[in-house]
N, C-alpha and C positions, 0 to 999 in steps of 0.2 A: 837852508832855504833854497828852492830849486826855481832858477830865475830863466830857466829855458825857454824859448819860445814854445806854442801851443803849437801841436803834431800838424797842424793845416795850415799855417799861418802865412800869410803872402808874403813874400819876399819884395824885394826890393826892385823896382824896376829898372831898366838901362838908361843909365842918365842921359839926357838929353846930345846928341852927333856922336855918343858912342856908337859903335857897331859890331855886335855881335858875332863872330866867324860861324861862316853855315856848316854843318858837318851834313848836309844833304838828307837822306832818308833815312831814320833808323829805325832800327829794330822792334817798335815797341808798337803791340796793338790793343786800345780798349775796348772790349767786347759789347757788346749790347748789354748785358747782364752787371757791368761794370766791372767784372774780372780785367787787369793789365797782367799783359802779357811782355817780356824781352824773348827772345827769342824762336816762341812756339812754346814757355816754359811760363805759366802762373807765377807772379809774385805773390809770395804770399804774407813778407811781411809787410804790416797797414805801414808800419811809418814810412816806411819804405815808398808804399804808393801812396801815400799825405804828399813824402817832399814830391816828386814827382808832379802831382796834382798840383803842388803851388805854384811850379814854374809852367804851367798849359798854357796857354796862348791860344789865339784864334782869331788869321789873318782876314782882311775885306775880301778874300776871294773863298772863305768858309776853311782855309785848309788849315790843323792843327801842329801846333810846334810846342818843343818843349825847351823853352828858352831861359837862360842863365844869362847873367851879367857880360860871357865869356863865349858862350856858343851857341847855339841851336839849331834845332832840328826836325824836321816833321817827322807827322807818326799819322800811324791810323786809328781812326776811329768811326765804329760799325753804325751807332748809331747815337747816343749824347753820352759824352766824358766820364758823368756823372750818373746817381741814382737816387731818387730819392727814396728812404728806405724807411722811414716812420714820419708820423705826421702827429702834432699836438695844436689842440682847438684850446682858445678862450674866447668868452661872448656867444653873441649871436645877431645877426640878424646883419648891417652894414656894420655894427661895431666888431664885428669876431675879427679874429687874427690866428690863420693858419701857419704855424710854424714847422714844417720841415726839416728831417735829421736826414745828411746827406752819408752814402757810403765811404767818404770820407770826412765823416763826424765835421763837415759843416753845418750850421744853423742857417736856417735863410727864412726869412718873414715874407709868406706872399703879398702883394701889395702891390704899387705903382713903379716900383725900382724893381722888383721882383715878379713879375705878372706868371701867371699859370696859362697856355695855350692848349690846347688839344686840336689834333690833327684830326678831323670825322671822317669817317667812314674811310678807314684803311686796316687792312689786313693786319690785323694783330694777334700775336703770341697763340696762336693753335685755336684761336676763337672767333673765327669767321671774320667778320668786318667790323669795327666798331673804331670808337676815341681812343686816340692815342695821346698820355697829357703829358706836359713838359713844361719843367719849371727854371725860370732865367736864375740864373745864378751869379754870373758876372758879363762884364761888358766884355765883348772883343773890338774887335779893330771895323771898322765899318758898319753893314747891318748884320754881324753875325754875331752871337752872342753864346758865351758857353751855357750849356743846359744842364739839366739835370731832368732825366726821364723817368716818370711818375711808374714806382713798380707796382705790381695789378693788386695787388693787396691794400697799398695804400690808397688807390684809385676807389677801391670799395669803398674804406672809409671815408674819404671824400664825396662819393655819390652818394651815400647816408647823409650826409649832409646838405646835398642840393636843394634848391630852390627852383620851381618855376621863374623866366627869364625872358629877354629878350635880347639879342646879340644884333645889329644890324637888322632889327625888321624880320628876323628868322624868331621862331619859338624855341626855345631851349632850357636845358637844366644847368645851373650854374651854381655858384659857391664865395660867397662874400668871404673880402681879407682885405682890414683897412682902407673901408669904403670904396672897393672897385670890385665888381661883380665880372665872373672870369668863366666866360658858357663852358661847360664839359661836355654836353652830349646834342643834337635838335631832338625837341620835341615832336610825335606826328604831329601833323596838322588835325588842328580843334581842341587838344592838350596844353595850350599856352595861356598865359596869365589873362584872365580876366578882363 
């Protein structure tokens, strides 16, 4: 019987007035694409960036650490942690439930703990201007929170999915999960819900 923990699994956090030793900046960078990086050198093995991934961090001033019981350390990161890299629908309509397979084989249910944002009209991936979406994944320390950034492929299937909307008073196409409607893209004007 194999009683290991599961390759992602959260660790344990720093008990309360312990303090972690800073080991400063290290070496490790995750790329926009989600590739990590130690040295300028790809890891390439997953479990390897699972444990990594469990112990990420993300202080109230946005900056990323990778913190152990024992030490920690910032790192960089190009643009969200994470990827989200498939996407499975059930229902429809306020009842659906978007679930997401992260690049490190997290599951995460979009929803009100989980909300989907997109950033509009920014320079995206070789494609002129357009939504850029991103998916909450856990809580950080303040208002910054770790993400998982929506890769362009699963963006498709998600806009195959959209609905006419309204987000604050703007027109827009959005995508229900667990009764919260979550805008991806504005509508032109005179294209918005009825």
């Amino acid at each position: 019987m194999d009683i290991s923990p599961p390759p992602c699994a959260s660790p344990p956090f720093v008990s309360p007035g312990a303090e972690a030793r800073s080991c400063g900046r290290l070496p490790f960078v995750i790329q926009r694409d989600g590739t990590w990086l130690y040295r300028g050198t790809p890891i390439r093995r997953k479990p390897m960036v699972c444990l990594f991934a469990s112990v990420l961090r993300r202080d109230d001033e946005g900056t990323y650490w990778l913190q152990t019981p024992i030490e920690s350390g910032s790192i960089e990161v190009e643009d969200a942690p994470f990827v989200a890299v498939e996407l499975d629908w059930k229902g429809c309509g306020r009842d659906q439930v978007l679930s997401f397979r992260t690049n490190v084989d997290l599951v995460i249910c979009a929803g009100p703990d989980h909300p989907i944002r997109a950033e509009w009209d920014v320079p995206s991936e070789g494609c002129g201007m357009g939504p850029v979406p991103y998916l909450h994944v856990r809580d950080g320390e303040g208002a910054f929170a770790l993400e998982a950034r929506i890769a362009r492929s699963v963006y498709y299937e998600l806009a195959a999915l959209a609905v006419p909307g309204t987000c604050r008073g703007v027109p827009c196409l959005g995508v229900w999960s667990r009764n919260v409607f979550f805008p991806l893209s504005r509508l032109p004007v005179g294209d918005g819900p009825a």
